[in-house]
N, CA, C and O of each residue as an XYZ file, in Angstrom:
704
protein
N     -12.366      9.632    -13.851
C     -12.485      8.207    -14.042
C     -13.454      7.932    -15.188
O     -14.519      8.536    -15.316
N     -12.983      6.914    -16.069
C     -14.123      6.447    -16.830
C     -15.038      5.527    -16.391
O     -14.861      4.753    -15.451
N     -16.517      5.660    -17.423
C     -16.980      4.921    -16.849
C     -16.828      3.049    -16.544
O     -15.889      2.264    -16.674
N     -18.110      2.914    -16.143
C     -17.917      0.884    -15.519
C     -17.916      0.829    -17.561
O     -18.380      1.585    -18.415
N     -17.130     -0.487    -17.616
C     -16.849     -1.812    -18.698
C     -18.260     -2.641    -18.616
O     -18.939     -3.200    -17.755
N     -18.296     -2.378    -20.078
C     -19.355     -3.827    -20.066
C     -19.158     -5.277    -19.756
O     -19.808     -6.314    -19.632
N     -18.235     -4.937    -19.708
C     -17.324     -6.671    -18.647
C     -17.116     -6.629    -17.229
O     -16.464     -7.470    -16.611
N     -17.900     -5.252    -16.539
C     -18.096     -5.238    -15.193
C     -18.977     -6.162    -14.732
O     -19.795     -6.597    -15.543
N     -19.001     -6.630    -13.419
C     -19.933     -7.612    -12.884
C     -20.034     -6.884    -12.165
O     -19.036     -6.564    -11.518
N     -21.814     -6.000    -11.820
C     -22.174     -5.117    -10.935
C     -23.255     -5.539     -9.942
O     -24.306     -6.108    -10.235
N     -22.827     -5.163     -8.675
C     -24.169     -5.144     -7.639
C     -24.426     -4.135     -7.461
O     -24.047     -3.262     -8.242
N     -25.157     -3.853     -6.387
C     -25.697     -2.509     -5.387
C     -24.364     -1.521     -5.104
O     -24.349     -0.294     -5.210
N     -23.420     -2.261     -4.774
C     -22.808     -1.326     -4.140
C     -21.008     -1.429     -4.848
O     -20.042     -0.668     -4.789
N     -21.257     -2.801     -5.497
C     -19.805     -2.783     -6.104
C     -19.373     -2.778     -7.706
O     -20.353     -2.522     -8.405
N     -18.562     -2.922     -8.214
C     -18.413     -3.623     -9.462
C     -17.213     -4.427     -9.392
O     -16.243     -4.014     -8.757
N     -17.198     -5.524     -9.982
C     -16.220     -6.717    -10.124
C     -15.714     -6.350    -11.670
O     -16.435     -6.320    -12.668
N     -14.430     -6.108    -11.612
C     -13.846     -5.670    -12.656
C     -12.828     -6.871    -13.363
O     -11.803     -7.086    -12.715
N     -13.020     -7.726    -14.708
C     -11.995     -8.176    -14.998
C     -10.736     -7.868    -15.183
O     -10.293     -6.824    -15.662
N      -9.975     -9.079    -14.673
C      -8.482     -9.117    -14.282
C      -7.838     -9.292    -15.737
O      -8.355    -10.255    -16.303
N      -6.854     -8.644    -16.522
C      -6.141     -8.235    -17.361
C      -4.717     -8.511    -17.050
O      -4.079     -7.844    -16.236
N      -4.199     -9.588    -17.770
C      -2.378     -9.503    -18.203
C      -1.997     -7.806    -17.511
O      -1.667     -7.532    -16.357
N      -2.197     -6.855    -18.722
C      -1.574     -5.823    -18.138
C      -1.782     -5.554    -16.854
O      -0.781     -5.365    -16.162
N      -3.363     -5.458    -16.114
C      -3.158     -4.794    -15.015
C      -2.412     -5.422    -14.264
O      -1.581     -4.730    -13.677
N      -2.401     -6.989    -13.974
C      -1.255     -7.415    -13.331
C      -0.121     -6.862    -13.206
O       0.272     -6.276    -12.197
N       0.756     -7.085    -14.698
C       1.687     -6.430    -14.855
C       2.212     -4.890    -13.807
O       3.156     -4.607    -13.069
N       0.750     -4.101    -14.386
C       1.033     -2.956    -13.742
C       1.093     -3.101    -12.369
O       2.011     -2.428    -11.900
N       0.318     -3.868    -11.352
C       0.415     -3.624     -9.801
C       1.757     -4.206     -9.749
O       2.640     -3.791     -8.999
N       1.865     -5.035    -10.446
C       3.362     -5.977     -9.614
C       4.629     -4.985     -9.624
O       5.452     -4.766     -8.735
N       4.494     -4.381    -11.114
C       5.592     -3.522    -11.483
C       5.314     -2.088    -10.536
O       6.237     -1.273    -10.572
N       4.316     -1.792     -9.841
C       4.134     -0.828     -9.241
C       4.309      0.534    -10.175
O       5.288      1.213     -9.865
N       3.611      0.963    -11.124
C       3.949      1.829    -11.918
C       3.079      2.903    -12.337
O       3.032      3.641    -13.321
N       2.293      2.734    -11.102
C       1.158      3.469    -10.850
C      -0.004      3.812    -11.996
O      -0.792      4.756    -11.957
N       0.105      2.781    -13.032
C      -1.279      2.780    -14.043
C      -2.458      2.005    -13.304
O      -3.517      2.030    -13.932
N      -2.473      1.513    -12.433
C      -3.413      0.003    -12.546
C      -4.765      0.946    -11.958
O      -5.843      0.352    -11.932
N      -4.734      2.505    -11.452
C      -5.982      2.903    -11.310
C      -6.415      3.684    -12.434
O      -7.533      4.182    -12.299
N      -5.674      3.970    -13.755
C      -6.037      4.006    -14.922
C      -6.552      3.022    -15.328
O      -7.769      3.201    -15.367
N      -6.271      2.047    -15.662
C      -6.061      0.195    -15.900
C      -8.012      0.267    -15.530
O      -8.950      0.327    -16.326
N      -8.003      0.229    -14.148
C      -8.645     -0.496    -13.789
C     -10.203      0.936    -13.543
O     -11.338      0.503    -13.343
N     -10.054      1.884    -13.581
C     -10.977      3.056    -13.539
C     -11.059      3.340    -12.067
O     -12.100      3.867    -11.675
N     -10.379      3.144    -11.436
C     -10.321      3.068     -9.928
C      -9.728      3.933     -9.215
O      -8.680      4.117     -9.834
N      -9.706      4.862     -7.939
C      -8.623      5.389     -7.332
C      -7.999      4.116     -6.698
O      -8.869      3.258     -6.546
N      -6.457      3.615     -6.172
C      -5.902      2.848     -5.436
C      -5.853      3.109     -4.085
O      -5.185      4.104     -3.802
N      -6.316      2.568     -3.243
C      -5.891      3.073     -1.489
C      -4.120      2.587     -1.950
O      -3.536      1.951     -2.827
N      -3.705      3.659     -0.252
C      -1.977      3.026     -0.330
C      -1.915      1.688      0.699
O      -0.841      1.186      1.031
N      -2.643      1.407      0.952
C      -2.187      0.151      1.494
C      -3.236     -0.982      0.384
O      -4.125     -1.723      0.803
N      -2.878     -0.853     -0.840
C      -2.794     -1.978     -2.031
C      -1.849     -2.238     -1.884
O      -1.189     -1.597     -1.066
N      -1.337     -3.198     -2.516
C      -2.059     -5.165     -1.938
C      -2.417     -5.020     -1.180
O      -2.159     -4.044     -0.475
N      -3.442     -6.176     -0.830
C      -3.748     -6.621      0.601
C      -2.562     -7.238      1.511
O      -1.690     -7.379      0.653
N      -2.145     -7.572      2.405
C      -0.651     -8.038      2.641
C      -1.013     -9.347      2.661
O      -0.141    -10.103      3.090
N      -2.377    -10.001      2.215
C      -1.843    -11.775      2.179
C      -1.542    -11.785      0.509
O      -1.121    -12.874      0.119
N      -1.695    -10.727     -0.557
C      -0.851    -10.757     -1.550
C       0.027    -11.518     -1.071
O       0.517    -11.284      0.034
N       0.451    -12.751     -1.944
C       2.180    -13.107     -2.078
C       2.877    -12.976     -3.658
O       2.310    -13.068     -4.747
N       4.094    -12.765     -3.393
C       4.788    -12.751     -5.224
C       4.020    -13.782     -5.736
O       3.452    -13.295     -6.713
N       3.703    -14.894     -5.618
C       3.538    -15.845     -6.559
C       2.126    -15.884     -7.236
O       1.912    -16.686     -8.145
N       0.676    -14.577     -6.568
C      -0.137    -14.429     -6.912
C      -0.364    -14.188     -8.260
O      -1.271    -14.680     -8.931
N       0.849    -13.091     -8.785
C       0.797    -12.699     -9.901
C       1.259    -13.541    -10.852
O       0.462    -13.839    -11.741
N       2.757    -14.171    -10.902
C       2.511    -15.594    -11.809
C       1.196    -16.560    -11.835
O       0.593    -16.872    -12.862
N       0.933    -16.888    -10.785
C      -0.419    -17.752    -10.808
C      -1.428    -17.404    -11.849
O      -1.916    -18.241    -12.608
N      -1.780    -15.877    -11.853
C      -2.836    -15.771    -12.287
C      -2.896    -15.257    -13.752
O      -3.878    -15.202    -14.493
N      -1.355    -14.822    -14.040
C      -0.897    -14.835    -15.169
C      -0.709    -16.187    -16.150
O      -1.060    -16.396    -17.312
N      -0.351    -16.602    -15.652
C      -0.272    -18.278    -15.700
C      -1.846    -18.485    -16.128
O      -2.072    -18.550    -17.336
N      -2.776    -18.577    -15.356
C      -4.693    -18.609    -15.701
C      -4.775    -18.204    -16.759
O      -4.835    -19.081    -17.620
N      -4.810    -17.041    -17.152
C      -4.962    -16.337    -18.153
C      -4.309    -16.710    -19.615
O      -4.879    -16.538    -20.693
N      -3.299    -17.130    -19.468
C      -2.948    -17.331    -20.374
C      -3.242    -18.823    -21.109
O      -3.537    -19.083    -22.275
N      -3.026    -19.736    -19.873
C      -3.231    -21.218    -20.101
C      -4.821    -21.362    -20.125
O      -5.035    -22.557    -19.922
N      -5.823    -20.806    -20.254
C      -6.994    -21.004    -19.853
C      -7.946    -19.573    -20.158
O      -8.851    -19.219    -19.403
N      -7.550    -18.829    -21.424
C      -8.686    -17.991    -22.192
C      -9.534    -18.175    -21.908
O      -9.969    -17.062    -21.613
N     -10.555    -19.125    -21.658
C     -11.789    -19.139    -21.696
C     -12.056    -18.684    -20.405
O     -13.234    -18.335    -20.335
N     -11.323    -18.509    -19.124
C     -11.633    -18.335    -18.406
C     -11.667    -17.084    -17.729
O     -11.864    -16.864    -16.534
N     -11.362    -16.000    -19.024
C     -11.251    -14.447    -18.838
C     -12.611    -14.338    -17.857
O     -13.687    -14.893    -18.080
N     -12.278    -13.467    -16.700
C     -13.611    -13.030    -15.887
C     -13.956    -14.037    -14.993
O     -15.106    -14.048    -14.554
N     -13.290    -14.742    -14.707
C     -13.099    -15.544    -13.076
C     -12.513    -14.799    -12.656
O     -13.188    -14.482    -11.677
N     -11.014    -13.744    -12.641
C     -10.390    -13.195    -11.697
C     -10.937    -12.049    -11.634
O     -11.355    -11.665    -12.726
N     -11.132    -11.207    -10.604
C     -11.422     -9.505    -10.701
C     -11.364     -8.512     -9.895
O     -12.008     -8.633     -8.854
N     -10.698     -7.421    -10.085
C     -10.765     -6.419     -8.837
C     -11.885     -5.984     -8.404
O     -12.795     -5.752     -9.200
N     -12.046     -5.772     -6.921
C     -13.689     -5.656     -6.628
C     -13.302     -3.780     -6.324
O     -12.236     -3.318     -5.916
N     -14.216     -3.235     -6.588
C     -14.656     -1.878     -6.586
C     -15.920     -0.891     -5.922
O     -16.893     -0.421     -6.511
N     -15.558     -0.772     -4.587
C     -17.042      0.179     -3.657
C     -17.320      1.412     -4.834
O     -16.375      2.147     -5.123
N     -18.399      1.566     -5.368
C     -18.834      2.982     -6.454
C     -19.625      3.455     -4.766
O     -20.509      3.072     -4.000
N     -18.341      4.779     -4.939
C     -19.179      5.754     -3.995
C     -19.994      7.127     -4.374
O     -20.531      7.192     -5.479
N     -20.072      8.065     -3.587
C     -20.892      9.207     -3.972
C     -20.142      9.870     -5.793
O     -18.973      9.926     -6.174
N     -21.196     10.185     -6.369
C     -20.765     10.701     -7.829
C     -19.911      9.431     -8.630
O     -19.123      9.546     -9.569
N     -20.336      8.232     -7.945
C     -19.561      7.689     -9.114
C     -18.331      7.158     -9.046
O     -17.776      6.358     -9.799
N     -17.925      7.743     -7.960
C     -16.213      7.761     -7.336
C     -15.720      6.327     -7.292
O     -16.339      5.739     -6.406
N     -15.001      5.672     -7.793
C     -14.994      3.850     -7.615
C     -13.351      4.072     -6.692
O     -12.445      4.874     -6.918
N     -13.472      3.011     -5.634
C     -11.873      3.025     -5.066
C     -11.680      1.540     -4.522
O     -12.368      0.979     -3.669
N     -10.517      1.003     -5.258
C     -10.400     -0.303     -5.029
C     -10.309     -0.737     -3.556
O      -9.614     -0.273     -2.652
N     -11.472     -2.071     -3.552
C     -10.847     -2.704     -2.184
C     -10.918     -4.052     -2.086
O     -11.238     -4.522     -0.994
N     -10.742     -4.604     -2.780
C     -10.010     -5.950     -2.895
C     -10.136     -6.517     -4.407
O     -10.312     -5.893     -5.454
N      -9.964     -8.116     -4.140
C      -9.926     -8.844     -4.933
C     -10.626    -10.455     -4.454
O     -10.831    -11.109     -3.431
N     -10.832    -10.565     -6.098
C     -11.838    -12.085     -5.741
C     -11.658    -13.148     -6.888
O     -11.395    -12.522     -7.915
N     -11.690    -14.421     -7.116
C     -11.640    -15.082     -8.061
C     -11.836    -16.355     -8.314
O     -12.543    -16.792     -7.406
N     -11.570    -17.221     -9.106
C     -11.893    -18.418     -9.339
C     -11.005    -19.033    -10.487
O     -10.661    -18.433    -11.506
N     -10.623    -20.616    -10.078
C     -10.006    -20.950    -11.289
C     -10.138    -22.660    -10.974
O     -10.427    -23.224     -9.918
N      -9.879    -23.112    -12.035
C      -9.640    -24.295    -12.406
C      -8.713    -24.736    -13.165
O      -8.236    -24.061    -14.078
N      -8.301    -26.070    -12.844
C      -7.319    -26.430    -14.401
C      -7.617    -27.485    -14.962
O      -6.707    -28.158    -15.446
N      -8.849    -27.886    -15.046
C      -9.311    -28.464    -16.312
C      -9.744    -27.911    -17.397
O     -10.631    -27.075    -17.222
N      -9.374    -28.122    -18.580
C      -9.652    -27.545    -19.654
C     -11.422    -27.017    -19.676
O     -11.877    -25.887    -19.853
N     -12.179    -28.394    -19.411
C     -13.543    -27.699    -19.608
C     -14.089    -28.363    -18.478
O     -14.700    -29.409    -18.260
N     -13.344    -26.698    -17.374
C     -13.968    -27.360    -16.175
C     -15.824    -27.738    -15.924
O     -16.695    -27.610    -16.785
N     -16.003    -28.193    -14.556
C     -17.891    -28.248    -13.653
C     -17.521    -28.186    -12.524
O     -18.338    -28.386    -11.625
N     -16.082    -27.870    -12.210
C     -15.815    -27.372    -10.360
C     -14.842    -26.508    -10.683
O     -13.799    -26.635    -11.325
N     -15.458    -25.425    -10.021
C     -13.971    -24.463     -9.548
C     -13.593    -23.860     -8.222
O     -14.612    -23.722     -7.546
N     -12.564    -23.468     -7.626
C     -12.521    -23.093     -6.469
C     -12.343    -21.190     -6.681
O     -11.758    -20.509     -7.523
N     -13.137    -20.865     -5.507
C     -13.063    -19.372     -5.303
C     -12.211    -19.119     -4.247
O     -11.833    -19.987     -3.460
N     -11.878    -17.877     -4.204
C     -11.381    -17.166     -3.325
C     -11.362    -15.513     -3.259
O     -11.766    -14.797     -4.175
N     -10.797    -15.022     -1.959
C     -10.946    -13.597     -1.828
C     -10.589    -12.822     -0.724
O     -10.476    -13.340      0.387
N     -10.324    -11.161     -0.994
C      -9.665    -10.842     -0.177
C     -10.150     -9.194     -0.251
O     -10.201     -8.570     -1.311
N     -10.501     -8.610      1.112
C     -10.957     -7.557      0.723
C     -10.218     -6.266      1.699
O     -10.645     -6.371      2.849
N      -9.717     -5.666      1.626
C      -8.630     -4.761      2.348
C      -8.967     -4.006      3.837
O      -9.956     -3.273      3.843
N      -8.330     -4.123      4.876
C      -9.072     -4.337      6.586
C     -10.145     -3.359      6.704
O     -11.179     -3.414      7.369
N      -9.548     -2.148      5.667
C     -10.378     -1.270      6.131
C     -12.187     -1.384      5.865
O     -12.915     -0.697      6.582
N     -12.725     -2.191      4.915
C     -13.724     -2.549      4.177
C     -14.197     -3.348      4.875
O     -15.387     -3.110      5.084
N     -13.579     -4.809      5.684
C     -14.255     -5.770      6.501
C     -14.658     -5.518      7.051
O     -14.549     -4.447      7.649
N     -15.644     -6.647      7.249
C     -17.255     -6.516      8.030
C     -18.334     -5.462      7.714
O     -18.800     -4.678      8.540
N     -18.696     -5.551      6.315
C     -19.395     -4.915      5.861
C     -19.825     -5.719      4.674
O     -19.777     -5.002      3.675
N     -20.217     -6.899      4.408
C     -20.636     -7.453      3.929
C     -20.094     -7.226      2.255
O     -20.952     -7.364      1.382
N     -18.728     -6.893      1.857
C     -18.550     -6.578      0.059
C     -18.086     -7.920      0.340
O     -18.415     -8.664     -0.584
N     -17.412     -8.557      1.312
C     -16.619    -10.171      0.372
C     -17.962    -11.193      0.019
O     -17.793    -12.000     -0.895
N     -19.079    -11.178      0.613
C     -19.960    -11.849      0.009
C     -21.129    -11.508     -0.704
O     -22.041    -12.210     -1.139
N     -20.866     -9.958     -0.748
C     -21.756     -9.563     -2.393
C     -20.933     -9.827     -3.011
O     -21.310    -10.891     -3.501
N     -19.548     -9.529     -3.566
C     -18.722     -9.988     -4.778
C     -18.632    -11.526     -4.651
O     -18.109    -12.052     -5.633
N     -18.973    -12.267     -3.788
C     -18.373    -13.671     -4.023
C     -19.798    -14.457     -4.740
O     -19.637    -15.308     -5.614
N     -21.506    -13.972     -4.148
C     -22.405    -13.845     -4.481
C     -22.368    -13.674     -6.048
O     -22.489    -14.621     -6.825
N     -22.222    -12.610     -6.356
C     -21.858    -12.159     -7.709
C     -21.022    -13.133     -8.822
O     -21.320    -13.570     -9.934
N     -19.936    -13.238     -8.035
C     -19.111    -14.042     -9.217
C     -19.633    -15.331     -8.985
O     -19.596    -15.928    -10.061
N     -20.020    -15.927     -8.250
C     -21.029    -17.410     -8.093
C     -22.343    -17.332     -9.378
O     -22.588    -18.231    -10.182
N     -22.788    -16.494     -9.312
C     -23.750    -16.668    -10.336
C     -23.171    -16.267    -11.678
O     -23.758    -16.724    -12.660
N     -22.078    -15.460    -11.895
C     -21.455    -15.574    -13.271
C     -21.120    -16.771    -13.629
O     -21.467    -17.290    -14.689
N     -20.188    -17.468    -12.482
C     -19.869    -18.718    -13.265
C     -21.008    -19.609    -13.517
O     -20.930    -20.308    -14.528
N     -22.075    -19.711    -12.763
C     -23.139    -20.543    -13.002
C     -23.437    -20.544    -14.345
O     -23.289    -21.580    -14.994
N     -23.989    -19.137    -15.052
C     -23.966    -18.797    -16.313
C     -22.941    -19.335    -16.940
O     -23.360    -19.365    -18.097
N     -21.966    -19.743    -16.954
C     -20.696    -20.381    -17.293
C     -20.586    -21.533    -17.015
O     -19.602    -21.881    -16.364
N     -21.198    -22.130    -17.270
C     -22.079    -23.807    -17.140
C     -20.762    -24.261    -15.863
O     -20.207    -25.356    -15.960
N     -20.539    -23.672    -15.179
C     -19.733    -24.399    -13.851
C     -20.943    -25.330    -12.982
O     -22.069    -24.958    -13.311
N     -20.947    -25.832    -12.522
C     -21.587    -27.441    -11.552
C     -21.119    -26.841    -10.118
O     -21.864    -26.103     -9.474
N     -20.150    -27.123     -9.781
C     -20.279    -26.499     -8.677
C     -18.780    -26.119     -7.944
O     -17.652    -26.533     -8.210
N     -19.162    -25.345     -7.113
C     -17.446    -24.324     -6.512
C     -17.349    -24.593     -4.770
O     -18.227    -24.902     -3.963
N     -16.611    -24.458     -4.684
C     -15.317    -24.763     -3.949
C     -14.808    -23.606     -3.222
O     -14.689    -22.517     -3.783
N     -14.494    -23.796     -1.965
C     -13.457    -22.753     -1.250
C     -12.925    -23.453     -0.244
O     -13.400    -24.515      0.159
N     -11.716    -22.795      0.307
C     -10.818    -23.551      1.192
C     -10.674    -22.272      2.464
O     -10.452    -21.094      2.185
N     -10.801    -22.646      3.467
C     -10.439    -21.776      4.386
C      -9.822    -22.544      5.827
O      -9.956    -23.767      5.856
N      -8.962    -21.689      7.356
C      -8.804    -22.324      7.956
C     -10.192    -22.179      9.264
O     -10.454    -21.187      9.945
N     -10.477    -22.739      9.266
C     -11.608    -22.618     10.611
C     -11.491    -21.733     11.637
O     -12.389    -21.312     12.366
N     -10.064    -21.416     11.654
C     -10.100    -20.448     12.834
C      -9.799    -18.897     12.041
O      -9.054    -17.984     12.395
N     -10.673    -19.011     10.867
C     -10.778    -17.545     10.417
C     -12.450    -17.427     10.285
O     -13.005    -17.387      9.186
N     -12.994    -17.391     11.248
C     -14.720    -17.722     11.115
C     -15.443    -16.351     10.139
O     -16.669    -16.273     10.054
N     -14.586    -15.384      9.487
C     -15.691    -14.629      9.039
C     -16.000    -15.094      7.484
O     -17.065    -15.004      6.873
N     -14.324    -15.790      6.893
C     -14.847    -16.795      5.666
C     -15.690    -17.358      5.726
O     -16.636    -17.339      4.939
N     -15.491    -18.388      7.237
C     -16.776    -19.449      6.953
C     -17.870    -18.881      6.752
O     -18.734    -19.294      5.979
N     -17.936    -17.858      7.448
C     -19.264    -17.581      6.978
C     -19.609    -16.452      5.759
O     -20.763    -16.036      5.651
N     -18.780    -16.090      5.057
C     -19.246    -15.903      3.761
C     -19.610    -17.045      2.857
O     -20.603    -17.139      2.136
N     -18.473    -18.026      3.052
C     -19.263    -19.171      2.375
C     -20.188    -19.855      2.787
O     -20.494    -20.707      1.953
N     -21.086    -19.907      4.141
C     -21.828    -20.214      4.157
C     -23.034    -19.293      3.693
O     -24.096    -19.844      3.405
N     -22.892    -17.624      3.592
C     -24.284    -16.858      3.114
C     -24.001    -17.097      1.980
O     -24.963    -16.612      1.383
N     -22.963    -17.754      0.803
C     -22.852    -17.805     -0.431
C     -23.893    -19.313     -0.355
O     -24.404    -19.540     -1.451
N     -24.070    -19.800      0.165
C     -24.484    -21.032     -0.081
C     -24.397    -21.851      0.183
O     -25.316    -22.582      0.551
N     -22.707    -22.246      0.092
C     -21.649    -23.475      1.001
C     -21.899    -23.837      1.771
O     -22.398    -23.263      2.739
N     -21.554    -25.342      1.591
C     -21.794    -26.312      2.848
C     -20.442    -27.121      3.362
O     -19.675    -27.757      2.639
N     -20.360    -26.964      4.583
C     -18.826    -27.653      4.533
C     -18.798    -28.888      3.934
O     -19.843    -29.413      4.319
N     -18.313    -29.546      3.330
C     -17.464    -30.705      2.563
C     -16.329    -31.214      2.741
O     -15.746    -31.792      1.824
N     -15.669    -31.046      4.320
C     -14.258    -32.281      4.274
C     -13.035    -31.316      4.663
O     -12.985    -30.101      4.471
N     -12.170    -32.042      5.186
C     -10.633    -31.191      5.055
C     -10.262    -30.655      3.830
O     -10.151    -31.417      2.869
N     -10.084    -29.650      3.729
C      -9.047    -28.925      2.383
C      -7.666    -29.477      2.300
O      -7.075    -30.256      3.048
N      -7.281    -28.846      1.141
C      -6.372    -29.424      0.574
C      -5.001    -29.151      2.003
O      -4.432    -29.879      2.817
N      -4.985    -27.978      1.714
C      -3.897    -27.334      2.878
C      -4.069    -27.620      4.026
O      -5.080    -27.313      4.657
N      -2.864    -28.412      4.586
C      -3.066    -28.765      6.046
C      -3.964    -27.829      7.184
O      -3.599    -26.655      7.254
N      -5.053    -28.222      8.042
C      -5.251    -27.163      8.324
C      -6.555    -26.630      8.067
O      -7.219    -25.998      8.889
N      -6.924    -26.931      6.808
C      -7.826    -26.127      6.121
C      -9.552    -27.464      6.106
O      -9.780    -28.671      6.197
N     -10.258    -26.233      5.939
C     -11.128    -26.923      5.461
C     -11.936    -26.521      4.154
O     -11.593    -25.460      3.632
N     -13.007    -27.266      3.539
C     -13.340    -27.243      2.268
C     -14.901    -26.628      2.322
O     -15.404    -27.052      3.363
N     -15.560    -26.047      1.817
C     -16.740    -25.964      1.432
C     -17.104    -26.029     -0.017
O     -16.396    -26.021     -1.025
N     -18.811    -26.117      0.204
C     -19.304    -26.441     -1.515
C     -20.108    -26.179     -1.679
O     -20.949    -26.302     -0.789
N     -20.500    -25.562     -3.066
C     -21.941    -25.470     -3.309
C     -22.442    -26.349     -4.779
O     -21.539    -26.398     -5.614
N     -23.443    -26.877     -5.094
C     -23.422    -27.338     -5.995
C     -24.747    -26.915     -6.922
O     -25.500    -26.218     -6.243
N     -25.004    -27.026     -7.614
C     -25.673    -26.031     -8.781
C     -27.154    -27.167     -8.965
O     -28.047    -26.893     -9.766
């Protein structure tokens, strides 16, 4: 494996790797580069299964309509003994205002990894990138009866704020 990108977003225990046109490409197409791509070994149960097809247009779609916003999306990465990086999830953020001050996050980290606190060091993490990224303040949507979100967004900071968009759902916030 090569080493971390200077476009890694690193903690203690992870690195947040920007999301790339190609690597997309590559997971969707299944063509087994994206742990080249990405410097990563892949577990076989990549995707996560709340992956849906339309993730990858979506975020292809971001990327393209919204350059500036390279490094809101990113694969998150446990660096284990020697260095060893092996993907286990994903995390991100987007907006569609041109020059957004709110964006909404989200994230997903693969069963075997939960409850071990990586969805809110990486969500931690990418919260203060965007801050640096003159964002105002972010956003997440979850349903209440998934209580371990809520409470990542609440150790991120979040405060609930209202029904979400999605029936169902509710909203949290943090504001800068």
């Amino acid at each position: 494996m090569s080493p971390q990108s200077s476009d890694d977003i690193v903690t203690s225990r992870l690195s947040l790797i920007t999301t790339t046109s190609e690597m997309l490409c590559s997971q969707e197409a299944n063509d087994g580069r994206l742990g080249e791509l990405i410097r990563c070994e892949i577990p076989p149960n990549w995707p996560n299964s709340v992956w849906e097809p339309h993730v990858y247009e979506f975020l292809r779609t971001q990327l393209a309509e919204h350059p500036e916003q390279t490094g809101w999306h990113r694969y998150v990465s446990l660096t284990g003994e020697a260095g060893q990086r092996t993907l286990i999830g994903s995390l991100g953020a987007f907006s569609k205002a041109a020059t957004p001050e709110e964006c909404e996050i989200g994230y997903s980290i693969l069963p075997p990894y939960e409850g071990r606190g990586f969805a809110t060091e990486g969500a931690k993490a990418l919260i203060e990138y965007l801050r640096g990224e003159g964002i105002a303040s972010v956003i997440a949507h979850t349903f209440p009866s998934i209580p371990a979100s809520v409470r990542i967004m609440e150790k991120c900071g979040m405060r609930f704020d209202g029904h979400g968009e999605e029936e169902g759902t509710v909203r949290y916030r943090l504001d800068f």
